[in-house]
C-alpha positions, 0 to 999 in steps of 0.5 A, a space after each residue: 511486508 506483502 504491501 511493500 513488496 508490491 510498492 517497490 514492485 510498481 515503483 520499478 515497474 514504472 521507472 522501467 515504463 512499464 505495467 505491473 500487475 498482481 492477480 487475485 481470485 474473485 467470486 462471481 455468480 453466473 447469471 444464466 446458471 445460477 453458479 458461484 465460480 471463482 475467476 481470476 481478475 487484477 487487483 488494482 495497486 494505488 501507489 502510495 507515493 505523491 508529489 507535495 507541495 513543495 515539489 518533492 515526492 512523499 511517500 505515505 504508509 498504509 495499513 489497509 484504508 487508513 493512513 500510519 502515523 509515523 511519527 506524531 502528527 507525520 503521516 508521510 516521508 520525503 523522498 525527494 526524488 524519484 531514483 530514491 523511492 525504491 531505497 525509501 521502501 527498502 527502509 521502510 520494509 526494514 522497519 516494519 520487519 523490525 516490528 518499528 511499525 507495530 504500533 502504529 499498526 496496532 492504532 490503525 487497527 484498533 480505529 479501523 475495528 471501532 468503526 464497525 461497532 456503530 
């Protein structure tokens, strides 16, 4: 729900014309002292939406790297047009607290973990 927030966040932000930006803590090591400190620094925020093919925007789920299934063989969903973007999310947020997502999620996991046994 976090990753949706930010979504709709960034979708208003640039219908407004304007930048969004969520902070987050990074551990860096100073090279004249030797210290570990934590900085504060912008996380970068890839939009999940896109324009396909047939001119309409799509909207793409993602649970860390790797793409949901939404539906067999479906991994996006149209949106049409840009107004309707923070109403698809809002949809979406819905559906994941609903727990409609969980299985999709659950398969992204399980594929996400089997990729670090090699």
């Amino acid at each position: 729900a976090k990753r949706l927030w930010e979504q709709a966040e960034l979708a208003k932000s640039q219908q407004a014309g304007a930048h969004f930006f969520v902070t987050k803590f990074r551990s860096v090591v100073e090279q004249d002292t030797g210290l570990r400190k934590q900085v504060e620094v912008n996380k970068r925020i890839k939009q999940w939406w896109f324009t396909a093919d047939n001119g309409k925007l799509a909207l793409s789920v993602r649970y860390g790297a790797r793409l949901l299934e939404l539906a067999k063989g479906k991994f996006a969903v149209e949106v049409g047009a840009d107004k309707d973007l923070l109403n698809v999310l809002g949809v979406l947020k819905e559906a994941v607290l609903a727990g409609e997502l969980d299985a999709a999620m659950e398969t992204a996991s399980t594929k996400l973990r089997s990729g670090f046994g090699r």
